[in-house]
C-alpha positions, 0 to 999 in steps of 0.5 A, spaced: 078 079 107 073 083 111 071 089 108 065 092 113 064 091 120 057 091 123 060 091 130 058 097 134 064 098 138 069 098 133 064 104 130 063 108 136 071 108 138 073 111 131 068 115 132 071 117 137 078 118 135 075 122 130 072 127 134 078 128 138 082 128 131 078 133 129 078 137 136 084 139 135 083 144 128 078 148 132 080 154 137 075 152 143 075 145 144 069 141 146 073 134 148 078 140 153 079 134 159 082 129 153 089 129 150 093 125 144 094 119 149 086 118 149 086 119 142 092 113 141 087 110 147 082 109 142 086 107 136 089 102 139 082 100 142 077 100 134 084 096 132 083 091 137 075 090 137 077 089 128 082 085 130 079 081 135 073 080 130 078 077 124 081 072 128 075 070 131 072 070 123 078 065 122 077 060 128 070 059 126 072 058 119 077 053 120 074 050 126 067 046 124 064 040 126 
């Protein structure tokens, strides 16, 4: 099993779930133009990229020359 990624999508796009999770515990929003469908947007996106990266990791394994 994978425990830690090294792959700069997946981090910048959690990153930015969490920018807009936390954005909306504070009066004055700093992301005002972003709503819930982007922070869904940017979940689905960091699932994609782990799970784009542990099937790619499984294919490789299982398909050596």
């Amino acid at each position: 099993m994978v425990k830690y990624f090294e792959m700069p999508e997946i981090k910048g796009m959690a990153e930015r779930a969490i920018w807009l999770g936390n954005d909306e515990t504070h009066y004055v929003r700093r992301w005002a133009d972003k709503d819930i469908k982007d922070l869904k947007n940017l979940i689905d996106l960091t699932v994609y990229f782990i799970s784009m990266k542990i099937k790619a990791k499984k294919y490789k394994k299982e398909m050596v020359r």
